[in-house]
N, C-alpha and C positions, 0 to 999 in steps of 0.2 A: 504494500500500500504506500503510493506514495502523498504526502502534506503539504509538498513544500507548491509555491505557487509559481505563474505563468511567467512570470517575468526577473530577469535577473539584474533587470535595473534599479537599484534602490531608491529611483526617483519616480518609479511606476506608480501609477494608484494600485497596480495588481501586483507589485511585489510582495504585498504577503497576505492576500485574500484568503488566497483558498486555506494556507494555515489559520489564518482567526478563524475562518471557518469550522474547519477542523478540532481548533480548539475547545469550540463550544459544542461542538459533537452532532455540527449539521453538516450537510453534503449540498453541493451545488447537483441542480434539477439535471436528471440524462437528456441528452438536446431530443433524442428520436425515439420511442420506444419500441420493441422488436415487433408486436404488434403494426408500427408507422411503419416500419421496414420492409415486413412482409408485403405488406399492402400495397408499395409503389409499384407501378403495373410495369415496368422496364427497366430493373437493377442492375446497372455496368457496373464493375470494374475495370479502373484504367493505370496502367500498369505507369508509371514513371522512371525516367533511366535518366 
């Protein structure tokens, strides 16, 4: 599991969200849920090089 957050700039607003988060024993919301996933009627994958 990891806590620490998105950003490694100490001048971020999100340099240590997701830790307070964490903190207090909440979780940032999943963006799609597998249910969304399933559902989209043409699912690619694209492969990146």
């Amino acid at each position: 599991m990891l806590t620490y957050s998105l950003s490694a700039n100490s001048a971020s607003p999100h340099h240590a969200d997701q830790t307070e988060l964490f903190s207090r024993g909440q979780w940032v919301t999943e963006r799609f849920t597998e249910a969304e996933i399933k559902a989209y009627p043409r699912p690619a994958t694209t492969l990146l090089r």
